[in-house]
N, C-alpha and C positions, 0 to 999 in steps of 0.2 A: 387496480390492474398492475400486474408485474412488470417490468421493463425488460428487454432481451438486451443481453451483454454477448459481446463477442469474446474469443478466446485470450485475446490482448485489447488494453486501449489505452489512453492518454489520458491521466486524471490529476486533480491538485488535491493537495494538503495543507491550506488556508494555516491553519495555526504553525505545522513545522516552515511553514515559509517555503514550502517544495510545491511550483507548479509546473504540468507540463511531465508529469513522471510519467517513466513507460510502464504498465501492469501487465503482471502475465493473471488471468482468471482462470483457478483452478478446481475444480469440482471434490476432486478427490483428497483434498488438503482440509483440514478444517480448519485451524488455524492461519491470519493470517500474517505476512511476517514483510520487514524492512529491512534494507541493506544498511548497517553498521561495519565501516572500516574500522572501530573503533569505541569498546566502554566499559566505562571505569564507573565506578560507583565510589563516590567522597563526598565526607563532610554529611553524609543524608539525603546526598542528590547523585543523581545518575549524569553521565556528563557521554555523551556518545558524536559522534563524526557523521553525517550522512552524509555520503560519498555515491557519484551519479556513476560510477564505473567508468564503463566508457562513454558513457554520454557527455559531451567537450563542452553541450550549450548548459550546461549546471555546475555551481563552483560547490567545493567541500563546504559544506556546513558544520559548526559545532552547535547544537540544544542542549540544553539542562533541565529538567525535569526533576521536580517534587515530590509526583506524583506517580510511581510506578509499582510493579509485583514482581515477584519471581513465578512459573510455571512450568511444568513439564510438556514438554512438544516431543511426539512419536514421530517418526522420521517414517518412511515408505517403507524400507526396509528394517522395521523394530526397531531402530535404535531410540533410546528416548536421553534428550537433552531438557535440562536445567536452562530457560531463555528469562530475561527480565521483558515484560508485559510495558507498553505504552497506552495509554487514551488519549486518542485525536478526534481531527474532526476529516472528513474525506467529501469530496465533492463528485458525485453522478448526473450526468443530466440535468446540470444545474440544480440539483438540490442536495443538502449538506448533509450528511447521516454520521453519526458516534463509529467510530472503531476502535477493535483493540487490536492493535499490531507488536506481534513479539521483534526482539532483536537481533539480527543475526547476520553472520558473514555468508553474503552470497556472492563471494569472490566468481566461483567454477558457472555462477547460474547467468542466465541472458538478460532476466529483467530484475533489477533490484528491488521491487515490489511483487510478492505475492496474495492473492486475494482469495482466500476460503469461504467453505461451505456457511463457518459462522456467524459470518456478515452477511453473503448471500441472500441463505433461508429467511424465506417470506419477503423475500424483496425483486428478487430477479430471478429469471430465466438463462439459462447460458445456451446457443446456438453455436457450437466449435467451428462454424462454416464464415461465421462474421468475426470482424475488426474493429476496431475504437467507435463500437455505436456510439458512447457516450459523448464524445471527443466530436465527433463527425456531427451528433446531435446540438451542439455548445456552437459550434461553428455556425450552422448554419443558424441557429435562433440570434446570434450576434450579426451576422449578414441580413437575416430579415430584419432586424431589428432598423439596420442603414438606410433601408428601403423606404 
């Protein structure tokens, strides 16, 4: 049975060492992407900055990666960008699934993670009316869990 995601929520990223990110869930996006203040690709490794924006409770991060691609990402408006691809790990509802998240500057955007259709499919439902089901779900199974 599929899980319903709300329009934003609060998720981790166990291997970037990022938890507590804000997500925006976008239906109409297929690809999904991370905020990169910064990267460079040397030596054979990718070397990038993750940066919380304005979020104050997360400090800059620098990762390096082995392990990455280049891909074409179509923007809303046609335009198509050259992004480099990442494989992580992401955590919903307490359980852990693969993603690939491209890299990019989302200086002008609200949430420095976006979440598409290609992770989505066959896994969740999105109801635009709810908020960090997941997040809210994590909560309380850790509260029951005190009890």
């Amino acid at each position: 049975m599929k899980k319903i995601l709300g329009r934003t929520d609060i998720i981790d990223f166990p291997k970037l060492k990022l938890y507590n990110v804000n997500v925006k869930i976008d239906t109409g996006a297929y690809t999904s992407a991370i905020h990169c203040s910064s990267i460079m690709e040397r030596d054979g490794k990718l070397h990038c900055i993750f940066d919380p924006m304005d979020d104050k409770s997360h400090k800059e991060q620098s990762i390096v990666f082995d392990n990455y691609s280049l891909t074409d990402v179509k923007s809303s408006n046609g335009h198509r960008e050259n992004r480099f691809k990442i494989k992580t790990e992401v955590i919903f509802f307490g359980k852990q699934y693969n993603i690939n998240l491209t890299l990019s500057t989302r200086d002008d955007m609200k949430y420095p993670v976006l979440i598409g259709r290609q992770f989505l499919s066959k896994k969740f439902l999105v109801d635009v009316d709810l908020v960090n089901q997941s997040f809210n779900h994590t909560i309380n199974e850790y509260s029951n869990s005190l009890t």
